[in-house]
C-alpha positions as a printed Julia matrix, in Angstrom:
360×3 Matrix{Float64}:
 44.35  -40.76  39.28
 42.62  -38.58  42.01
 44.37  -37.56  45.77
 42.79  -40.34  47.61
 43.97  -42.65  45.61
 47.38  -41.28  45.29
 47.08  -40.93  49.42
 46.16  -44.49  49.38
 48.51  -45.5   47.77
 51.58  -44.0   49.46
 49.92  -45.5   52.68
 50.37  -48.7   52.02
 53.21  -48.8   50.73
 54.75  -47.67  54.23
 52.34  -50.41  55.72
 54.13  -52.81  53.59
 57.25  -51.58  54.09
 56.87  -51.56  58.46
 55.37  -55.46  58.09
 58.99  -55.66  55.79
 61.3   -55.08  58.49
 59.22  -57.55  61.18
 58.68  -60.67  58.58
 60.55  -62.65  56.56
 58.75  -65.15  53.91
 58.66  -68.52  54.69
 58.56  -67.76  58.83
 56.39  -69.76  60.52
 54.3   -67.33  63.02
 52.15  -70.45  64.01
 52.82  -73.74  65.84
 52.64  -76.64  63.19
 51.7   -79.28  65.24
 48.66  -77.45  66.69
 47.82  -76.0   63.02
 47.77  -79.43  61.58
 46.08  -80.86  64.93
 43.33  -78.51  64.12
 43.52  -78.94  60.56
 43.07  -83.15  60.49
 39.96  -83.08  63.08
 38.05  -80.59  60.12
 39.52  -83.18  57.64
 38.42  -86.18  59.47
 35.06  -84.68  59.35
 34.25  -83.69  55.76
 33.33  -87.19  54.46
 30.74  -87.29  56.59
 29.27  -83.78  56.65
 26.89  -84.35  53.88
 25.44  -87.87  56.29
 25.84  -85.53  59.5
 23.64  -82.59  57.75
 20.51  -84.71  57.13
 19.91  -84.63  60.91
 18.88  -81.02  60.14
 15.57  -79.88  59.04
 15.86  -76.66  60.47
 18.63  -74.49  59.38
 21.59  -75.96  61.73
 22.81  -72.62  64.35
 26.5   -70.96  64.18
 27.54  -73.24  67.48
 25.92  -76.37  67.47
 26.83  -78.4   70.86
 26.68  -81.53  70.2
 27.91  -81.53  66.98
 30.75  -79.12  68.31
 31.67  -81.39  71.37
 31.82  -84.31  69.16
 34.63  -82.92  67.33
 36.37  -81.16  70.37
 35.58  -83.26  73.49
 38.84  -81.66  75.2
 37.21  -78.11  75.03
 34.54  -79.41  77.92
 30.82  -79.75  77.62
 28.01  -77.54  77.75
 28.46  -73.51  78.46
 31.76  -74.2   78.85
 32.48  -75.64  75.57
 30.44  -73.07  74.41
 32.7   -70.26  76.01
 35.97  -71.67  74.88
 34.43  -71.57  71.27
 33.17  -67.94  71.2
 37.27  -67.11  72.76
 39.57  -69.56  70.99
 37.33  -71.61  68.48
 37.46  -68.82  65.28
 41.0   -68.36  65.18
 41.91  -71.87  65.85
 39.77  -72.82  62.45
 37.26  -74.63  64.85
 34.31  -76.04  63.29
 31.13  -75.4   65.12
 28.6   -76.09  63.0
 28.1   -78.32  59.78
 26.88  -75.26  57.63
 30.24  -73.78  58.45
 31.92  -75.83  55.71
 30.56  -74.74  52.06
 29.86  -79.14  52.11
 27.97  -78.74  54.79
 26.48  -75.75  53.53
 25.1   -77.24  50.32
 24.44  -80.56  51.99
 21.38  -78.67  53.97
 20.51  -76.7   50.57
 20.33  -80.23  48.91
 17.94  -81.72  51.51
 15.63  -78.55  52.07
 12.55  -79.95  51.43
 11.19  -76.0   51.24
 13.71  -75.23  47.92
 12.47  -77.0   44.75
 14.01  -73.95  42.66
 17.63  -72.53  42.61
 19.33  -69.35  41.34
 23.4   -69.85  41.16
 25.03  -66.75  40.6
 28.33  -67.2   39.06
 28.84  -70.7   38.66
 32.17  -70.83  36.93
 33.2   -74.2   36.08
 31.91  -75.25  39.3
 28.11  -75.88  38.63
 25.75  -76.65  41.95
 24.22  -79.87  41.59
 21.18  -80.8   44.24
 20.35  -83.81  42.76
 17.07  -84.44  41.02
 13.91  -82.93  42.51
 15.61  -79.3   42.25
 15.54  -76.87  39.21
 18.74  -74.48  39.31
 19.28  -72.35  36.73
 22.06  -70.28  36.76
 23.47  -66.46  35.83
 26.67  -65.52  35.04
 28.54  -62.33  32.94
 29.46  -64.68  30.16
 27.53  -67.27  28.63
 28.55  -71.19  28.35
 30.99  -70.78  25.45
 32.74  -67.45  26.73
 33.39  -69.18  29.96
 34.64  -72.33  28.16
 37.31  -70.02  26.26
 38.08  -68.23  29.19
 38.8   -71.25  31.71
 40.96  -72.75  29.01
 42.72  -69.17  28.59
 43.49  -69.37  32.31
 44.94  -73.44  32.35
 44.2   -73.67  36.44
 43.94  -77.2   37.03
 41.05  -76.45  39.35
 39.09  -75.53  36.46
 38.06  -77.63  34.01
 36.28  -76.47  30.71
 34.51  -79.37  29.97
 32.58  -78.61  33.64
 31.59  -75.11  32.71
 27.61  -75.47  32.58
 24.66  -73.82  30.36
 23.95  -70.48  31.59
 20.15  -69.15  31.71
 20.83  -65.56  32.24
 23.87  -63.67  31.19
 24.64  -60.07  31.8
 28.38  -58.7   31.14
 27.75  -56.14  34.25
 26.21  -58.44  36.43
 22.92  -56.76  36.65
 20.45  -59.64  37.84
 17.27  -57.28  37.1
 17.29  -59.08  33.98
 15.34  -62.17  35.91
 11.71  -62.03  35.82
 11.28  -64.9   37.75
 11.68  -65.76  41.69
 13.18  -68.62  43.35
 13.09  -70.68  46.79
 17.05  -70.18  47.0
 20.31  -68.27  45.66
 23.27  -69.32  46.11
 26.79  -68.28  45.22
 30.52  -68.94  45.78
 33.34  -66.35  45.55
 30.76  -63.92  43.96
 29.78  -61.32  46.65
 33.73  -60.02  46.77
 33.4   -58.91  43.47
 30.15  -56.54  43.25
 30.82  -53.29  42.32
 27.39  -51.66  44.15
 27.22  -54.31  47.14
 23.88  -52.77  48.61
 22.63  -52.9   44.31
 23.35  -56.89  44.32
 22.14  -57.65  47.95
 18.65  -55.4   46.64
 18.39  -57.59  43.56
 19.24  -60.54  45.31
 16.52  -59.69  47.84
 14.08  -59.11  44.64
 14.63  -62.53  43.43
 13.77  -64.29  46.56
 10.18  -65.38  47.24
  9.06  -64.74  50.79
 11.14  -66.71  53.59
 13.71  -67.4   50.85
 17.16  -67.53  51.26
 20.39  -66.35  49.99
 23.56  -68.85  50.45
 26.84  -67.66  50.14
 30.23  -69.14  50.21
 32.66  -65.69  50.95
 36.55  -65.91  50.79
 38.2   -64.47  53.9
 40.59  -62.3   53.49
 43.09  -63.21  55.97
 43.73  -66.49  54.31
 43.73  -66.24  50.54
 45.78  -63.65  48.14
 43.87  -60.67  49.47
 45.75  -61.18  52.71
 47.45  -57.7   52.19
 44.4   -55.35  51.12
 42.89  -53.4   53.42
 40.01  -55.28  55.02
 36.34  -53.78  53.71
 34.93  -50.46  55.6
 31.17  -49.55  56.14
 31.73  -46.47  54.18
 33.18  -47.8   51.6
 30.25  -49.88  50.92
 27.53  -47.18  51.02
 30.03  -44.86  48.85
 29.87  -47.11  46.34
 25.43  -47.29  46.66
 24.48  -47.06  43.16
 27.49  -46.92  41.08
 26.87  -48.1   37.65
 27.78  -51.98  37.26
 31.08  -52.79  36.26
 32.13  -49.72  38.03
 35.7   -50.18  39.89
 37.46  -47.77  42.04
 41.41  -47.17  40.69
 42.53  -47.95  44.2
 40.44  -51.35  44.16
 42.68  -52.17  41.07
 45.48  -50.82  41.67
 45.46  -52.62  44.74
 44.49  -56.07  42.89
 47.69  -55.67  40.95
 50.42  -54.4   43.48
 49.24  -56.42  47.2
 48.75  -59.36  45.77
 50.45  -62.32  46.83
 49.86  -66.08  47.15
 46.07  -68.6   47.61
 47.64  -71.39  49.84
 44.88  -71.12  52.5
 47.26  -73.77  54.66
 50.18  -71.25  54.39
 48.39  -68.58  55.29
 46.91  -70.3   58.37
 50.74  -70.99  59.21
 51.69  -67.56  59.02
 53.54  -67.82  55.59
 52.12  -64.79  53.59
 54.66  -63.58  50.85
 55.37  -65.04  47.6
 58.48  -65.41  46.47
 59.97  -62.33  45.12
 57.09  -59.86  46.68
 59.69  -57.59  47.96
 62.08  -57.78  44.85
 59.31  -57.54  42.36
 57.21  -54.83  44.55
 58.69  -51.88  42.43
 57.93  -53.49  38.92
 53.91  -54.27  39.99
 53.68  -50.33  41.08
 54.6   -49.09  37.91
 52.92  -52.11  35.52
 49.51  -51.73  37.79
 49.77  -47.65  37.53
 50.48  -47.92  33.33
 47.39  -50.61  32.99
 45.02  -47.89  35.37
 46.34  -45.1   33.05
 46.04  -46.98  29.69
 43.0   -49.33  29.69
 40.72  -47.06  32.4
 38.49  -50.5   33.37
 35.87  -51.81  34.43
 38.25  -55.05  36.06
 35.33  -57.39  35.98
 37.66  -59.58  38.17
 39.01  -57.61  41.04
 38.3   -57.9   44.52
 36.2   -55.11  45.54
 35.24  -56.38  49.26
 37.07  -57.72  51.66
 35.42  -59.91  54.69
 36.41  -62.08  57.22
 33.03  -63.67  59.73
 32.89  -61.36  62.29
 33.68  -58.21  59.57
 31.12  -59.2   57.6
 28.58  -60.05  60.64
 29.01  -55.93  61.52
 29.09  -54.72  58.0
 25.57  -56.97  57.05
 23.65  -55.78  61.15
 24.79  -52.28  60.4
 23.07  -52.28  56.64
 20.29  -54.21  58.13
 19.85  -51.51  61.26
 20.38  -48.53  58.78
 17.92  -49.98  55.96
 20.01  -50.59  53.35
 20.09  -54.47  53.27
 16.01  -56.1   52.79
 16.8   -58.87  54.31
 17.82  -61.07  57.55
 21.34  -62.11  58.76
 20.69  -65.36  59.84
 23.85  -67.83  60.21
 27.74  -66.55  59.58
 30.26  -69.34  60.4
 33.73  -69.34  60.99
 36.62  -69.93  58.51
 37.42  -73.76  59.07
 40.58  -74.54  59.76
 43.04  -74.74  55.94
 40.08  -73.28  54.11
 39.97  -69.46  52.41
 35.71  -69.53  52.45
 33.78  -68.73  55.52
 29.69  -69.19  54.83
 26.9   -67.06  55.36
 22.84  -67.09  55.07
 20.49  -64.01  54.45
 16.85  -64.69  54.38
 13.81  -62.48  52.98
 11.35  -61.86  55.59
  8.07  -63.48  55.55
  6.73  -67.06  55.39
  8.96  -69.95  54.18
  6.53  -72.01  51.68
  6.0   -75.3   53.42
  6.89  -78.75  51.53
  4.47  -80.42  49.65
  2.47  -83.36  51.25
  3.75  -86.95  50.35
C-alpha cells in the first residue's frame, strides 16, 4: 500500500471520527413534515411523467416554468419562481423538469422520433425497453447467463434473474471499442460511477455516437445513497486516472468501498439519518478485513465506486473536461436529485447534425 493511500487513509478516519462526536444515528437533521411535503408532490407526479413528457419534442430544459409552477405554485410565477428554484429548489429535492426523474428521462428517449437505435450499457437485470419501433442492444462485462448466476448469488429483491436480458456485446473490462457499429442513443444507469478511466469511457462513448447523438445517463448522487461518506470526486483525480488500463482500481477507491460504507435508504438520507447500525462498533473490524482483502486478492473490484457526483459536481467536473479537451462532446441538461431518490440525470450530446425522422 503506497503513502497516499496510507495518508488517505488516516484522514478519514479523523473525518469520521470529528462527524462521531457531532451525530448520533438515527437523528433527524431535517424537518419531516417539510421532507415528506416535498417528497409526496414528486410522488404525486410520477404516474404521469411518461403522459407529461410527450409534450416534448425538443429535449425538455433543466427549469421548465410551467411545468415547474405547476408543481410548486407557492414558489411564485415567472423569474421569481425561477429564482427561488436556482436558491432553494436542489436541496429541497424540487423537480424542475420532467427529464429530471430517470421516468421522465426515458419517457423522452422512448418518444424521440430521431433514435430508432439504442446502446444500453450495463443493463443489469433492469433491461430498457422503448417499445417497438426501437432496436437496443445492449453491453455489459458478463454475458446473459453470468449475470443470471450472479443476481441470484446476490438474493436483492430488486433484482430479479429471470429479468436479466441477452447481452450483444460483453467485455469483462468494460472496454466498449469492441462495437463496430454506431447508434442514435446510449444510455446507462448506475454505470458511469464505476469506470476506471472516466475520460477512456466518455471517448468511447463519444465514438459510438453518430453525429447529434446522445448519451443518457442516470448517475447516483452521492449525498444520498451508501457513498454518503466517501470523499466526493476531484478534477484531478479524474485526469490521473486518463488511460489506466480497464479494470484498473486505485487501493484507496477500495479500501474506501469496504470501510465508509454505510446504508442505500435514499429517504433516510434525505432526513439526515446516515449511519447504519453498528458503523461505529464495527468501524475497527472493516479497517482491518478491507486492508487483508487489498493485501491478499490485489483487484481489479469490478464493483466499486470509483466516482463520486452530485448535479452541480458533476456539471463542473463535465465544463472543465469539455473547456480543457478531454470530453468530445456537449453538456447539455443535468437535473437535480428529486426529492427520496439516490439518481440525478444527465445528457451529453456529440456535436453535429441530429438525423431528422423519417417522413410518414
Amino acid at each position: 500500500m503506497d503513502k497516499q493511500w496510507r495518508q488517505g487513509r488516516d484522514f478519514f478516519i479523523k473525518k469520521l471520527e470529528q462527524l462521531k462526536k457531532t451525530t448520533r444515528p438515527g437523528r433527524r437533521l431535517a424537518d419531516d413534515a417539510w421532507y415528506f411535503e416535498k417528497k409526496s408532490v414528486v410522488d404525486q407526479a410520477l404516474p404521469h411523467l411518461r403522459e407529461i413528457i410527450r409534450q416534448w419534442t425538443e429535449l425538455p430544459r433543466d427549469f421548465e416554468p410551467e411545468f415547474y409552477q405547476s408543481l410548486y405554485p407557492e414558489n411564485g410565477q415567472g423569474q421569481k419562481a425561477e429564482d427561488f428554484f436556482r436558491n432553494e429548489g436542489p436541496r429541497r429535492g424540487e423537480l424542475a423538469s420532467p427529464i429530471a426523474h430517470m421516468l421522465g428521462l426515458t419517457g423522452f428517449l422512448m418518444n424521440d422520433a430521431s433514435v430508432s437505435t439504442v446502446l444500453e450499457i450495463g443493463p443489469y437485470a433492469h433491461p430498457l425497453d422503448l417499445g417497438p419501433g426501437v432496436t437496443v442492444k445492449r453491453f455489459d462485462l458478463l454475458d446473459q447467463n453470468d449475470l443470471i448466476r450472479e443476481i441470484e448469488g446476490a438474493r436483492t429483491r430488486s433484482h430479479v434473474p429471470d429479468e436479466a436480458p441477452f447481452i450483444d456485446y460483453v467485455s469483462p473490462v468494460g472496454d466498449l471499442s469492441i462495437i463496430n457499429e454506431e447508434f442514435d442513443a446510449l444510455y446507462s444507469a448506475h454505470c458511469l460511477e464505476h469506470t476506471p478511466d472516466l475520460i477512456g469511457h466518455l471517448d468511447q462513448a463519444a465514438a459510438l455516437l453518430r453525429p447529434g447523438g446522445r448519451y443518457y445517463l442516470i448517475i447516483p448522487d452521492h449525498r444520498y445513497c451508501f457513498d454518503h461518506f466517501y470523499p466526493p470526486t476531484e478534477l484531478n483525480q479524474i485526469t490521473t486516472a486518463e488511460g489506466r488500463f480497464p479494470g484498473w482500481v486505485h487501493y484507496a477507491t477500495a479500501y474506501f468501498n469496504q470501510v465508509l460504507i454505510t446504508h442505500n435508504d435514499p429517504e433516510r438520507h434525505w432526513r439526515g439519518d446516515h449511519f447504519n447500525d453498528g458503523f461505529w462498533k464495527n468501524l475497527e473490524s472493516r479497517i482491518k478485513q478491507a486492508e487483508e482483502n487489498i493485501e491478499n486478492n490485489g483487484g481489479p473490484w469490478p464493483n466499486a465506486h470509483n466516482w463520486r457526483f452530485n448535479p452541480a459536481l458533476f456539471r463542473r467536473v463535465m465544463n472543465a473536461l469539455r473547456e480543457s479537451g478531454r470530453l468530445k462532446m456537449e453538456i447539455k441538461r443535468v437535473g437535480d436529485t428529486p426529492a427520496g431518490r439516490c439518481e440525478f440525470t444527465a445528457v451529453l450530446e456529440k456535436p453535429g447534425a441530429r438525423a431528422q425522422p423519417a417522413a410518414i
